[in-house]
Structures are given as structure tokens and as C-alpha cells.
N, C-alpha and C positions, 0 to 999 in steps of 0.2 A: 515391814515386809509385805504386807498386804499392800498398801499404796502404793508400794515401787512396781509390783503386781500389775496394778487397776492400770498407771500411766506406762508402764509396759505395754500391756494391753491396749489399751486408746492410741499410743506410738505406730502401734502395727495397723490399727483399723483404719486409722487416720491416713497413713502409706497405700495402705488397700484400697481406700474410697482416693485417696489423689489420683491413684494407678487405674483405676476404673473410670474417672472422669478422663483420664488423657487418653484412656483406650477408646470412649464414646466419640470425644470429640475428632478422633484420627477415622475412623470407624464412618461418622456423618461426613468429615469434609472428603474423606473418600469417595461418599457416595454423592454428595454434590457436584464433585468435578468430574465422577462418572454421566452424571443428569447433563452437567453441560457438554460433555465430550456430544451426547447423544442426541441434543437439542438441534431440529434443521437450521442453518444458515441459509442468507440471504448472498448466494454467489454471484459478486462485483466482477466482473472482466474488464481489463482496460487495455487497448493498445493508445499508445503516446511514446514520443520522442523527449528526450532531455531536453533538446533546445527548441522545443514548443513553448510559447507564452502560453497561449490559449491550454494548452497540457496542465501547467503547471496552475492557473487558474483553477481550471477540474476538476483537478484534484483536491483544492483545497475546499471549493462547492461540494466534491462530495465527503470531502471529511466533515464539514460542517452538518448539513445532510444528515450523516452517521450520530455524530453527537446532541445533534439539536434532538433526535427520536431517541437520545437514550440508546442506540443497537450496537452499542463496539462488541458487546459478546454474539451478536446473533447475524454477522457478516464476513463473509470471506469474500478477501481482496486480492486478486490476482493479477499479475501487471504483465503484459503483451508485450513484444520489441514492434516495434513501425520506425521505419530510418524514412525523414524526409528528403536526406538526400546523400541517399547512398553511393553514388558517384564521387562525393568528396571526397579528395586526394589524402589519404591515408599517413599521418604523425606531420600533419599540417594544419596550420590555423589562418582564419583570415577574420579581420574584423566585420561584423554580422553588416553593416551598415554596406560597407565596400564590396562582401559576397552578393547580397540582392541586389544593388548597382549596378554590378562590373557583370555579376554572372546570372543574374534573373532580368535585368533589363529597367529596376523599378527606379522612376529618380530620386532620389537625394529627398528633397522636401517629400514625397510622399510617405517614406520610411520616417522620415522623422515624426511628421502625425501621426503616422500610424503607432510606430512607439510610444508619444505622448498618450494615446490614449491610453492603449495596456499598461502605461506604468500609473496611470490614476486608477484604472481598472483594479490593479497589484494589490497597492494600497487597502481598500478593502477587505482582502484577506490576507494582507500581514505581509506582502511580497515587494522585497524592495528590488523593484527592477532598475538595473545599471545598464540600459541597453549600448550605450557608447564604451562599456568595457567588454561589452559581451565576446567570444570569438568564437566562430564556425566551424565545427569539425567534424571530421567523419564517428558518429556515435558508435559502431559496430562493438567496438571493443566493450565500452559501459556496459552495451545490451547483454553481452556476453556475461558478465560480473552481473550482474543482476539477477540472468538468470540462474547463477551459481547462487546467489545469497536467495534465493527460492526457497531452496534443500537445507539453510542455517533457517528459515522465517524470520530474514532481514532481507526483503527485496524494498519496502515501502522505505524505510529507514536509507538504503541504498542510493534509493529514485529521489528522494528528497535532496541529498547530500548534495548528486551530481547536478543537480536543479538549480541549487544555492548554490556550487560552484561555478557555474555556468552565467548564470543571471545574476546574483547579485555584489560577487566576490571576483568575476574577472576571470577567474583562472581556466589557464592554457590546457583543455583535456585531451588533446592532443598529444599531449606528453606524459609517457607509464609513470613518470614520479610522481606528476601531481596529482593522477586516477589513484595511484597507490595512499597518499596521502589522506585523498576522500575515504577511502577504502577503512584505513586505519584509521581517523576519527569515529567511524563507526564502528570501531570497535570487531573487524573479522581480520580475519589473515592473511595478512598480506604476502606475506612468500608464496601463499596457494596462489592468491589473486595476482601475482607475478608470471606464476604460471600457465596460469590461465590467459593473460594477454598477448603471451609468448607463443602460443600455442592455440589451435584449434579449436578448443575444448569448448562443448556449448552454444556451437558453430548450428549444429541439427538442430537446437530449440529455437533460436533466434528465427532459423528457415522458415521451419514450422510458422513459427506467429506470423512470420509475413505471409507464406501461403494463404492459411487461417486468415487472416485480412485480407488478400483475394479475393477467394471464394465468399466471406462475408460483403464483399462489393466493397469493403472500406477504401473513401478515396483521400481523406484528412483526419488528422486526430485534435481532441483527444476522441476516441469513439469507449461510449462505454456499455456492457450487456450486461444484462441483468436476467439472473437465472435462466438466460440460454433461451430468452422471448423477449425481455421491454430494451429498447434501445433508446439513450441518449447519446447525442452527433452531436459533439462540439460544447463548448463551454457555457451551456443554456443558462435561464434565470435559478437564481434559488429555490426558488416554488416548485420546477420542474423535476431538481432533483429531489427534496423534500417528498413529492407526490409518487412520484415514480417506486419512491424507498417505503416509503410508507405500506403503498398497495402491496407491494413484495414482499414487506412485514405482516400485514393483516391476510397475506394468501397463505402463509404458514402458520400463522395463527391460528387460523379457522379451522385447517386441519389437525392440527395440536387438538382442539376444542372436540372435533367430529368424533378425533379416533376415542375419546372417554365417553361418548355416548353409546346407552344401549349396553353398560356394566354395572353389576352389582360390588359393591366395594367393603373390603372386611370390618366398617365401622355400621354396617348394615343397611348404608344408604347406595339406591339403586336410580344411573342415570341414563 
């Protein structure tokens, strides 16, 4: 009677200290993902276009950038619309080769060097450009869906998708099935995103960015800002973005550092 007792007893303490450790641990990771809520970011601004090489370059320069310093928690990335060429005729495609020919003026062999190089360039960071399948369209629509996947925090996932469809996969974004398609490989909704192509919606952010890149003087992308003072124009070396992130990092850091000086702290140590 006594033993069924004792291990009664030890059954409930044993539940009590589980139940106390799961309380602690929910308790801590609460208050860690409050610390990070709270922690400053290093706010990335980017205007770029989908059918920018040099864009899609950039990007991956500065994802590398982000990951070589160790900061995917300690950056916000926010992506811009810039249409290089918003006059293009609307649920129509032309082959990118034949558009800069026929309607920019450039010959035939110059595009194609130029292409060879960006697709050694690509390489490098993992981008397999298919410049001979690529095809030209008016991006307005994407911009739009982009900035709807803003409000999910799938716009990066977004830019990427239409990037790889564009460059390395061929496909026709000129046409809502196959934007829809990108759409739903990423995993959002595609009936919204239906309706959103269908319709206006989205129309006043995209404006905005372009003004926004007016008034910033932007004349090419990719252009990118960095906490609203350092600027990187164009798909510069590694080093530049590297250096550039870095500073951005160690200028909040410092402050981080400042704001605990000149406190006395409840372990009795005063700094």
C-alpha cells in the first residue's frame, strides 16, 4: 500500500516537473522570438525587372552577400517594380533576340556576345541562362502578383519563380496560364492571383515604385538601397556587396552595443 503510494506520488511529480519544463521551454522560445521580432534589420530595397539578367545576377550577389555574413535573420528584403519596357504590347511575346534587333536597333552578333557573356557570368551563381528560348513581354502583370505576394511574405520566392521562368525554362509570361502556373508552384493562390490579373488590383503600388525610382534618379536596374543611404547601381563585384552589408551590419550593431552602455544590470554588474 505504501509503494503504490510512493510511485503514485513520483507518477504526479514526474507529470509536474514534465509540465514545468514544457511551460519553461514555451515561456523562453516566446521570449526569444520576441528578442528577434525586436532585433534592428538591415532594410535591402531593390527595384529590378524579371527579364533583367544583370537583375537576376543581383540578386543572387546579394543573397550570397546575406549568407556568407551569417544575416538572413537580421535583413529585410523588399523588392521594387521597374518595367524596362513598359510600352510592350500587352499578352504578347517576342523572342528577346528578335525584340532588341527589330525594336532596339542592336545587331544580331552583338546580342549574341552579349548573351555569351551573361550566361558564363550565370553560371557562377547557379543561373542557367537559355537566352535563345528566352521571350519578351510586357512584365506589368508579374509586378502586380508580386506585389500582392508582399502581404503572404512570398514576394522573393515569387521574383525568383518568374526569373526561372523567363530565363532559364522558356516559358511564355505573356500568357495568365502559365503566370498562373508559376504562381501555384509557389505554393499561393491562384484564383486570387486570377484575379488579380484580370483586374486592376495593385496597379497604385507598382505606380508608386516607378515614381519612387524617378525621384531616386533610377535610370537601370538592378538598383539597390540600403537603409535609405548606401546605394548599389547594377550588378557590382562580390566584395562590394559583401562590404556594403557588412557596414550596414556593424552600423547596428554598434548601436545595439551603445544602447547597454552606462546600466547597471540585476546580476550586479554595471556597464
Amino acid at each position: 500500500m505504501v509503494r503504490e503510494i510512493i510511485v503514485t506520488d513520483m507518477k504526479k511529480a514526474t507529470g509536474i516537473l514534465t509540465l514545468l519544463i514544457v511551460l519553461a521551454v514555451t515561456v523562453l522560445a516566446q521570449k526569444n522570438k520576441k528578442q528577434k521580432m525586436n532585433i534592428e534589420k538591415v532594410k535591402i530595397e531593390i527595384w529590378s525587372d524579371v527579364v533583367c539578367p544583370f537583375c537576376f545576377i543581383g540578386k543572387k550577389k546579394m543573397e550570397q552577400a546575406i549568407t556568407n555574413l551569417n544575416a538572413n535573420d537580421r535583413v529585410e528584403v523588399i523588392w521594387h517594380s521597374f518595367q524596362l519596357a513598359p510600352d510592350f504590347p500587352k499578352d504578347t511575346s517576342l523572342p528577346s533576340t528578335k525584340y532588341l534587333s527589330e525594336k532596339k536597333g542592336y545587331p544580331v552578333k552583338q546580342i549574341k556576345a552579349m548573351y555569351d557573356q551573361l550566361a558564363h557570368q550565370g553560371k557562377e551563381y547557379g543561373i542557367d541562362f537559355q537566352f535563345d528560348n528566352a521571350l519578351s513581354f510586357n512584365t506589368l502583370g508579374v509586378h502586380r502578383l508580386i506585389q500582392w505576394a508582399k502581404t503572404v511574405n512570398k514576394s522573393t520566392e515569387l521574383k525568383e519563380g518568374f526569373m526561372l521562368a523567363y530565363f532559364t525554362d522558356g516559358i511564355d509570361l505573356s500568357q495568365h496560364e502559365n503566370v498562373l502556373k508559376v504562381v501555384e508552384k509557389i505554393g499561393l493562390d491562384t484564383t486570387k492571383a486570377k484575379e488579380i490579373l484580370n483586374s486592376d488590383e495593385y496597379m497604385q503600388q507598382v505606380e508608386q515604385d516607378i515614381y519612387q525610382s524617378q525621384q531616386l534618379g533610377i535610370r537601370g536596374v538592378p538598383y539597390f538601397l540600403i537603409n535609405e543611404k548606401e546605394v548599389i547601381s547594377g550588378a557590382q563585384s562580390d566584395e562590394v556587396f559583401e562590404n556594403v552589408l557588412r557596414a550596414a551590419l556593424s552600423k547596428i550593431e554598434s548601436k545595439e552595443t551603445s544602447s547597454q552602455q552606462g546600466i547597471c544590470l540585476p546580476n550586479g554588474e554595471c556597464k
